[in-house]
C-alpha positions as CSV (number, residue, x, y, z in Angstrom):
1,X,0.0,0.0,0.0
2,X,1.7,3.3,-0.8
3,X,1.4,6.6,0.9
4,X,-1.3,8.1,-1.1
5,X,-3.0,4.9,-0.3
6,X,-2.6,4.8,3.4
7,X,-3.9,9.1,3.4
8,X,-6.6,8.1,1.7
9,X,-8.1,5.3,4.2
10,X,-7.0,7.5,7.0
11,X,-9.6,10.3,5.4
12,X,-12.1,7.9,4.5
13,X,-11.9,6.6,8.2
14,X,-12.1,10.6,9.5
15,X,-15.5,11.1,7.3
16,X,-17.4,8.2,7.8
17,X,-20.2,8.0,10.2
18,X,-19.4,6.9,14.0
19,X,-20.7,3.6,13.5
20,X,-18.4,2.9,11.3
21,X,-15.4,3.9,13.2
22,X,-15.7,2.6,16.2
23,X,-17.0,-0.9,14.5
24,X,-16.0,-3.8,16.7
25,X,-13.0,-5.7,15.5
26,X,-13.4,-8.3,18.1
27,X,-16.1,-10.7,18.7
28,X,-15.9,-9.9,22.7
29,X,-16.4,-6.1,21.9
30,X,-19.5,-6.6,20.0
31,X,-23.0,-5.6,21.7
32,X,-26.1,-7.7,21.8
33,X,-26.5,-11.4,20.2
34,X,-25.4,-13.1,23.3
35,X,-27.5,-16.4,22.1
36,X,-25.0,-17.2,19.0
37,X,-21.6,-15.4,20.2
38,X,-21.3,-16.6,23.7
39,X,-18.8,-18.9,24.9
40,X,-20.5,-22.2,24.0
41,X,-23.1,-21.0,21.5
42,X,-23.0,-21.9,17.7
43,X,-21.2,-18.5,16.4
44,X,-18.3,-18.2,19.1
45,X,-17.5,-22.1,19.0
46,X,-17.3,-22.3,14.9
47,X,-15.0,-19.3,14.6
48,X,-13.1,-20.4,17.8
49,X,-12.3,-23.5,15.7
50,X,-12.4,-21.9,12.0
51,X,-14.9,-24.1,10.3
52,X,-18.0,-21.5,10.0
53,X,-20.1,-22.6,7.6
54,X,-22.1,-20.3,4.8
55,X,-24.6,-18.2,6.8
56,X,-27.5,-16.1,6.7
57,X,-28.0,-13.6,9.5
58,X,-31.5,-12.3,9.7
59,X,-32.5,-9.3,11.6
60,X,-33.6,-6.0,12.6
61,X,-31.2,-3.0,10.8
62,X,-28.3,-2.3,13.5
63,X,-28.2,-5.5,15.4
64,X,-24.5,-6.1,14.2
65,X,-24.7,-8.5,11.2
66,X,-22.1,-7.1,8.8
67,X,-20.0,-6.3,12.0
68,X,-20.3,-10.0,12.9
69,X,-19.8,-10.8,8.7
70,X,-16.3,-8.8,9.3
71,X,-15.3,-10.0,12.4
72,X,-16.1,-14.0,11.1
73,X,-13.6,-13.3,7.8
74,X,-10.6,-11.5,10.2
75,X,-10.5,-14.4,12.7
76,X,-10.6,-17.0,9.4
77,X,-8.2,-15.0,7.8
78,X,-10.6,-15.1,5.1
79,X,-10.5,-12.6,2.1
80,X,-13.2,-11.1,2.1
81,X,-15.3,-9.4,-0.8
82,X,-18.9,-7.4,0.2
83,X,-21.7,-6.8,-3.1
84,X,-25.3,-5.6,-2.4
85,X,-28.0,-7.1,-3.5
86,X,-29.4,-4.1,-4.6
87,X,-26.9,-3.1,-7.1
88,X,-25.0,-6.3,-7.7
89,X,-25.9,-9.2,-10.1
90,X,-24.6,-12.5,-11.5
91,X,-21.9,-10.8,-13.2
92,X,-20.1,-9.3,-9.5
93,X,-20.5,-13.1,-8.6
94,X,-18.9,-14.6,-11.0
95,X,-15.8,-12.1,-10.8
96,X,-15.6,-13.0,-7.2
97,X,-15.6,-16.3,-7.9
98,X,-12.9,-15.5,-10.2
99,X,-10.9,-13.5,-7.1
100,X,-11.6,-16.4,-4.8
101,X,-10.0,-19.0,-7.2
102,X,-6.8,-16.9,-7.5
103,X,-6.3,-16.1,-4.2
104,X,-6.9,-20.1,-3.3
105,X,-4.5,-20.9,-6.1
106,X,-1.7,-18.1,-5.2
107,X,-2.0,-18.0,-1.5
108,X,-4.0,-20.8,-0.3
109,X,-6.6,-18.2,1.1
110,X,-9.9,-19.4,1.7
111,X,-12.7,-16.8,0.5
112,X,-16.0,-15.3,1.4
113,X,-18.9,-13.2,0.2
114,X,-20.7,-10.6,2.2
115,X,-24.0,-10.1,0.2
116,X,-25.8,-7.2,2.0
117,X,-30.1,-7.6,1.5
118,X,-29.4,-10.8,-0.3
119,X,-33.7,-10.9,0.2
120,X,-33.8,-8.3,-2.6
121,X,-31.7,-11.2,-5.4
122,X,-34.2,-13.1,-7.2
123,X,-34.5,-16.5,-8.0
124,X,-31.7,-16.9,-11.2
125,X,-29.5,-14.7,-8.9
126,X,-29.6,-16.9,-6.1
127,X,-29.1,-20.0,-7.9
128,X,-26.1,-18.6,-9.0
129,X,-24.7,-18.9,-5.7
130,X,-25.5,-22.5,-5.3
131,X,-22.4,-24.1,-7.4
132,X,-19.8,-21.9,-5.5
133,X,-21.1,-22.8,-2.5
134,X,-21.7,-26.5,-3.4
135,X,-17.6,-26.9,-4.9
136,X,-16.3,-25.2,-1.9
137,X,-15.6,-22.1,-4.1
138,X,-16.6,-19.5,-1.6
139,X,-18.7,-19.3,1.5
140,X,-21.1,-16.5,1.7
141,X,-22.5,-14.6,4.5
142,X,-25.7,-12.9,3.6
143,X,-27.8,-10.6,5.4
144,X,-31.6,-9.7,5.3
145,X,-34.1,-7.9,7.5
146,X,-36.9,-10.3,5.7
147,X,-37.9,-13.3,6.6
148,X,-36.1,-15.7,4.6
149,X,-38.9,-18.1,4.4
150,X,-40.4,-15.9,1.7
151,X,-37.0,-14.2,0.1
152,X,-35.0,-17.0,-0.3
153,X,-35.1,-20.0,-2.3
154,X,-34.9,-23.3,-0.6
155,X,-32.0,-24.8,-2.5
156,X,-30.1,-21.9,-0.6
157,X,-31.5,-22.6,2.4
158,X,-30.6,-26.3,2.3
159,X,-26.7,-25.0,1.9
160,X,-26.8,-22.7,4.2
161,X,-27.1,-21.9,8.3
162,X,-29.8,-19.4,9.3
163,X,-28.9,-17.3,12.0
164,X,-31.0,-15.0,13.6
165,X,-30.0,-11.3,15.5
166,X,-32.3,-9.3,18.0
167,X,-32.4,-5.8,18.3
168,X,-30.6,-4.9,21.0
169,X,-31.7,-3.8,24.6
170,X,-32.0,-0.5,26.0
171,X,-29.3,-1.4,28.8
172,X,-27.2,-2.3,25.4
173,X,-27.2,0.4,23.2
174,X,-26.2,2.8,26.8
175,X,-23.8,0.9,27.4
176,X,-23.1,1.5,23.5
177,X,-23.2,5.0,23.7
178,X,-21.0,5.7,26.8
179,X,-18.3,3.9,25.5
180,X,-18.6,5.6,22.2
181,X,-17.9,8.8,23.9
182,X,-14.8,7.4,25.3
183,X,-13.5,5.9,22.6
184,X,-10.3,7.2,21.4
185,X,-11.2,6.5,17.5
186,X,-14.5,7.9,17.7
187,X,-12.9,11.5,17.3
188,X,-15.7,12.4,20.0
189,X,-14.4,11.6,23.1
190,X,-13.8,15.2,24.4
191,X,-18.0,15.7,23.8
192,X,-18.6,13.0,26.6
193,X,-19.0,16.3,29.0
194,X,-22.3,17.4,27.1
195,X,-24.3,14.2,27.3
196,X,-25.9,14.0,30.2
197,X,-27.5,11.0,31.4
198,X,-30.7,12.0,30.4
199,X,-29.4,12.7,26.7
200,X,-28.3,9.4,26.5
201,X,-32.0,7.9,27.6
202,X,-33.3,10.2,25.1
203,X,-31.2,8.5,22.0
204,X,-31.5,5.4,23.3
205,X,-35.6,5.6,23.1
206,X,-35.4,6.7,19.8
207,X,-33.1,4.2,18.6
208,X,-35.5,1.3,18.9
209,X,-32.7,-1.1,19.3
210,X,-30.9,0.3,16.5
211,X,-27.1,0.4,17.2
212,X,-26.1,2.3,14.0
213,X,-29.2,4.7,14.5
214,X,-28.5,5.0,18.3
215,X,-24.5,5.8,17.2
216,X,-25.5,8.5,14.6
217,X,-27.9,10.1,16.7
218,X,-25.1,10.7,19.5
219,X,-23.0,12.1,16.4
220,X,-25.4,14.5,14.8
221,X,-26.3,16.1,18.5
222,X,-22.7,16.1,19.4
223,X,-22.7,18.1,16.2
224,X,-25.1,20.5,16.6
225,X,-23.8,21.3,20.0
226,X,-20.4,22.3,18.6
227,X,-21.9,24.0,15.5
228,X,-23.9,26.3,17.8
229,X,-22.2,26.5,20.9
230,X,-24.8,25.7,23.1
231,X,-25.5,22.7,25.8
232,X,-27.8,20.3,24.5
233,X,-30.7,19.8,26.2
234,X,-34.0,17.2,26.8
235,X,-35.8,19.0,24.5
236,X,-33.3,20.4,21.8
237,X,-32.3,16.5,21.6
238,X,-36.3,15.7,21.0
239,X,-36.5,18.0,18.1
240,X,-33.4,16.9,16.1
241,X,-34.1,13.3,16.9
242,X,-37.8,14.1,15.9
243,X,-36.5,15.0,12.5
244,X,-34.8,11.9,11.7
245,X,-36.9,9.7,13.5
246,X,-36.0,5.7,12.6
247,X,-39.0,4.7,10.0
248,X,-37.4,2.6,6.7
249,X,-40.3,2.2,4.3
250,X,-38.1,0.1,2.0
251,X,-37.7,-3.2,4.3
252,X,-39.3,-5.6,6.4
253,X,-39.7,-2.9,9.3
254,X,-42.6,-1.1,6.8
255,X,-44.5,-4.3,6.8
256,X,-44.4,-5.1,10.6
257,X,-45.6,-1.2,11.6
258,X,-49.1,-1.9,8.9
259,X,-49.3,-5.4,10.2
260,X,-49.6,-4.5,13.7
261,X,-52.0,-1.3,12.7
262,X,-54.6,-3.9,11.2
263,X,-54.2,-6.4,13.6
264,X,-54.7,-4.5,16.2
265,X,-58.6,-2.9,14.5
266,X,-58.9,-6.4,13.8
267,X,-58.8,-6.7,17.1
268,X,-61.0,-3.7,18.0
269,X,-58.2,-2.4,19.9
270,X,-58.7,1.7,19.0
271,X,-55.5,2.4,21.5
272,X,-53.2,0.1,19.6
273,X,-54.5,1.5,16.8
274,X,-53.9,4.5,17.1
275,X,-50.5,4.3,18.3
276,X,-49.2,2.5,15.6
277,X,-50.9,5.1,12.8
278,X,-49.1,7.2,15.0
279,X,-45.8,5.6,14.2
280,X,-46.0,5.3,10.9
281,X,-46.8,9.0,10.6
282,X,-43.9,10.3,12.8
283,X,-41.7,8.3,10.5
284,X,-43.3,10.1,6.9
285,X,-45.1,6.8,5.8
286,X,-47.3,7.5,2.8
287,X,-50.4,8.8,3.8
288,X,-52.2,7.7,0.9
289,X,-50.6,4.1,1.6
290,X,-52.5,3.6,4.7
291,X,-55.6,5.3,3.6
292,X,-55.5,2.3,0.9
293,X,-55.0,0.3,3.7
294,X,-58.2,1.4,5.6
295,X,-60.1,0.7,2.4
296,X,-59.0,-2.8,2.2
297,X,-59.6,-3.1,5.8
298,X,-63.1,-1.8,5.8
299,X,-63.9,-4.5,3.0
300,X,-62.3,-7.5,4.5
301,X,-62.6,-7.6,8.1
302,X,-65.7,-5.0,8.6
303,X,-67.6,-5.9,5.7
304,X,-71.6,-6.2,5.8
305,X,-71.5,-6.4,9.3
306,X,-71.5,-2.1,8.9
307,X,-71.3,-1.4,5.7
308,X,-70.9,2.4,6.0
309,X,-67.0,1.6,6.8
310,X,-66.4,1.3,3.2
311,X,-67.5,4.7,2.9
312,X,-65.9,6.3,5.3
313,X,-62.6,4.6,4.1
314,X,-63.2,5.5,0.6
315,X,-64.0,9.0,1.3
316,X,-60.4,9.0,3.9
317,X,-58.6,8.9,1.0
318,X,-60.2,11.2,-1.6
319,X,-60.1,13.1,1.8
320,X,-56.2,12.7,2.4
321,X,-55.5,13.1,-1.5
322,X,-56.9,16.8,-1.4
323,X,-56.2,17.8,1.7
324,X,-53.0,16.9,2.5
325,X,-49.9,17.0,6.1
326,X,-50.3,17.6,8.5
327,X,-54.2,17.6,9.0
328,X,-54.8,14.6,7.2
329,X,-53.6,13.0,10.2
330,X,-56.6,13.9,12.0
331,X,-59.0,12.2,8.9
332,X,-56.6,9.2,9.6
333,X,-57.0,9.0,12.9
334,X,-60.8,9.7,13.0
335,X,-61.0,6.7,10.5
336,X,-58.9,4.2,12.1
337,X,-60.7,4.6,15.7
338,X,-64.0,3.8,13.8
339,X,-63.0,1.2,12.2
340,X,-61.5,-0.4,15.1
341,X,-64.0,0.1,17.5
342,X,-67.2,-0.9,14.7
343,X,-68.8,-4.8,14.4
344,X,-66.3,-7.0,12.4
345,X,-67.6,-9.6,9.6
346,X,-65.5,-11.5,7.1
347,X,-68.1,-13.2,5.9
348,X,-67.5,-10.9,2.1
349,X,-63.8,-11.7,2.2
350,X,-64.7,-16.1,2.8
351,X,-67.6,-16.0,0.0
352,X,-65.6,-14.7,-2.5
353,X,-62.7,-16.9,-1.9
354,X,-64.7,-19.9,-1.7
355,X,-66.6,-19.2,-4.9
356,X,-63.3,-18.5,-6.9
357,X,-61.7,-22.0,-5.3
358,X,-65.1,-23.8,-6.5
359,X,-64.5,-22.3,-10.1
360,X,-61.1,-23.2,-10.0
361,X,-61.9,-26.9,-9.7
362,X,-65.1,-26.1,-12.5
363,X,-64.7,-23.2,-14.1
364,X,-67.6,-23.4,-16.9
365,X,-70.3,-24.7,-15.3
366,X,-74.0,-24.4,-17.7
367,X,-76.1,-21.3,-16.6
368,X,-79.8,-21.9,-16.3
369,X,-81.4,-21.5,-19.0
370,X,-84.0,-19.3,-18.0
371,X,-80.9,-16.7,-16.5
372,X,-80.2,-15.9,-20.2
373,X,-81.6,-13.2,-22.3
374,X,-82.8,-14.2,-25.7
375,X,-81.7,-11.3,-28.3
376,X,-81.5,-12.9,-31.5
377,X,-84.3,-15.5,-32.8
378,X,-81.8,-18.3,-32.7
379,X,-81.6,-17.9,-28.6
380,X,-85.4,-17.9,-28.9
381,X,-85.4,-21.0,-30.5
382,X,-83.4,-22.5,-27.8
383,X,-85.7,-21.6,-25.1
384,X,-83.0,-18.4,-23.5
385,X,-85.4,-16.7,-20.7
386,X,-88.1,-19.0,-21.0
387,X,-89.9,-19.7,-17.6
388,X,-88.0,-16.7,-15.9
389,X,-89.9,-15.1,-13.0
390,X,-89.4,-11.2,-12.6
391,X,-89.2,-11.1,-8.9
392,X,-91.2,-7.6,-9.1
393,X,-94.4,-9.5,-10.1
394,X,-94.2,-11.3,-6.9
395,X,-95.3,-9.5,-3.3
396,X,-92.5,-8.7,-1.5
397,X,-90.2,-8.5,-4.6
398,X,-89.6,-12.1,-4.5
399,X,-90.0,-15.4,-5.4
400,X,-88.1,-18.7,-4.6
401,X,-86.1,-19.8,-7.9
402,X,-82.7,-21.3,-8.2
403,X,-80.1,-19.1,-9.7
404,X,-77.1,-21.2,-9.9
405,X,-76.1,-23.8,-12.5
406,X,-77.7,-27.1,-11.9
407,X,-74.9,-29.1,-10.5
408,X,-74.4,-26.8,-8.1
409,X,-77.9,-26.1,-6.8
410,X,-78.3,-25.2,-3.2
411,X,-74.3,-24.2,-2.7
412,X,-74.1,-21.9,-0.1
413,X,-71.2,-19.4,-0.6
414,X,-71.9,-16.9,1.5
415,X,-72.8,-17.2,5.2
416,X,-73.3,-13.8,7.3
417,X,-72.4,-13.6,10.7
418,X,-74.5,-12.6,13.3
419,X,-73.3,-9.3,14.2
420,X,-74.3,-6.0,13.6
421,X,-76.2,-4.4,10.5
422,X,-75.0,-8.0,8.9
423,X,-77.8,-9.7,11.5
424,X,-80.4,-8.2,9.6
425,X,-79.0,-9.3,6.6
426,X,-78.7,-12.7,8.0
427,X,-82.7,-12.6,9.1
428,X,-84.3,-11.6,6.0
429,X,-82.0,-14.4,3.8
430,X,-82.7,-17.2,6.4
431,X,-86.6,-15.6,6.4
432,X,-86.8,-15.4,1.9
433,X,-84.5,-18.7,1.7
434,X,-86.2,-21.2,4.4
């Protein structure tokens, strides 16, 4: 490495975030993850005795997975190369592959591949991997905040160890922090002064487990106090933190916030509710997004059982379209407590399923004749509408006739529940239909 070389990682080490410089070298230094890297547990034993096989580390962002990638490849004096699924393709792996055939050849160095969001490779990308893997050409170590049950083929999985990081706890990420402060390479250690105890309970709230986020928090306020000169306080530290708030719509984290908001008006839970909306708005989610989602909801787990949800829903997001931040929270909000405090039914959501599995399995079943309208003399001929009965002639607007294709006569498909405006419903079909 020459001079100009050595400057420039010394720079690139100066500029990069705090979480990055202070990044554990040492499997003893690293925070959290206790289950796999303790003495005796899977992670510590295999590099203890240098046979770690391929691996998958699935978890929450900032739980240490590429620090733990890293610190795996040093102790197995591996050489190491790092791609990202979201920019990489079969042609980086091949060219690894390539690297990790001359390095075996000229030095006798084993190899392995760091594939950050390998969930985000598809299918032809990921078979890829499986030859190198199979031949002993590499070992990868891939990394995913999915759940690989759904992102990752199971050819890969069969090679492969799962592995899976927790967030890490609040008593963590302080003890995170004030060693951070300390730290002679995190080019902060004369700021330590300015955070109080209380600034540090602040961060680590926000941080939500988050080591990178908890690290980069401390930085940016550590910043701002030496840009302005002042002493930070509770709620200075509140208002940057509230503008960079942890929310990533992109991964797996998106999908767990809206699961738990329609579970928990599934659940007719208006508190729980409420609080996650209120989550997912603090961290900019789409507001449109979870109008959508209301909509859905109103139709599939509200249903006939009051039917005026699908309104309301509907008109949320024509609502939320024209209207717009910040007030539309409020149109949210009034939305999501009446949808999780109204009658639930299902009973839409199960007939329309079951009729489109029944069609599956017969998809062209004969229409009654009589159902048919006869427009050309031809259709006459073959009796189309013959026999129908116009359920207006009849008092009470109806009259008993079978409506479904023979074969099928006397399939029930939809079954209402006995709740709310639905009940009705259910009376006057059990009252026409007995």
């Amino acid at each position: 490495m020459d001079l100009f070389d050595i400057q420039s990682n010394k720079l690139s080490k100066q500029y990069s975030p705090l979480s990055s410089r202070i990044r554990p070298e040492k499997l003893n230094d690293v925070y959290g993850q206790k289950h796999l890297i303790s003495e005796g547990k899977f992670l510590h034993e295999a590099i203890k005795h240098n046979n770690v096989p391929s691996l998958i580390f699935v978890g929450p962002p900032g739980c240490g997975k590429t620090t733990l990638a890293k610190i795996i490849c040093k102790d197995s004096n591996n050489y190491m190369g790092e791609i990202s699924a979201v920019s990489s393709g079969v042609k980086d792996i091949r060219n690894f592959a390539e690297e990790a055939k001359y390095k075996l050849g000229e030095n006798g160095i084993q190899s392995t591949l760091f594939i950050d969001e390998i969930h985000r490779f598809s299918k032809s990308q990921q078979d890829a991997l499986l030859p190198y893997i199979e031949n002993g050409s590499f070992k990868i170590i891939g990394a995913t905040t999915e759940n690989p049950s759904y992102s990752i083929i199971n050819p890969l999985l069969s090679r492969i160890r799962l592995c899976y990081l927790e967030k890490l706890s609040d008593d963590e990420i302080k003890k995170l922090l004030k060693n951070a402060l300390l730290n002679k390479d995190s080019g902060i250690q004369k700021s330590h002064k300015i955070m109080t105890e209380d600034s540090l309970e602040i961060i680590t709230n926000y941080s939500g487990g988050d080591a990178r986020y908890a690290l980069n928090s401390l930085e940016i306020c550590i910043n701002h106090a030496n840009n302005t000169k002042i002493n930070l306080t509770k709620n200075n530290i509140q208002e940057i933190l509230e503008k960079n708030i942890y929310y990533d719509k992109s991964d797996d984290y998106h999908y767990h916030l809206i699961s738990a908001f329609i579970k928990s008006m599934r659940g007719s839970d208006p508190n729980a509710a409420i609080y996650y909306l209120a989550r997912m708005i603090a961290g900019g989610e789409n507001p449109e997004f979870i109008a959508r989602r209301l909509i859905i909801f109103a139709s599939e787990d509200i249903g006939l059982a009051n039917p005026q949800a699908l309104n309301l829903a509907t008109s949320t997001l024509y609502a939320v379209k024209n209207i717009g931040m910040p007030e539309s929270r409020i149109i949210l909000a009034e939305t999501t407590i009446y949808l999780a405090s109204s009658h639930k039914s299902n009973s839409s959501y199960k007939s329309i399923d079951l009729a489109l599995s029944h069609i599956k399995k017969s998809p062209d079943e004969r229409i009654p004749l009589n159902l048919l309208n006869a427009i050309t003399e031809l259709d006459k001929q073959k009796n189309f509408g013959n026999n129908y009965k116009y359920p207006h002639d009849f008092p009470n607007n109806f009259v008993k006739e079978n409506y479904l294709p023979e074969k099928i006569k006397g399939k029930i498909f939809y079954d209402p529940n006995d709740v709310g405006i639905e009940k009705s419903i259910k009376d006057r079909i059990n009252k026409l239909w007995d």
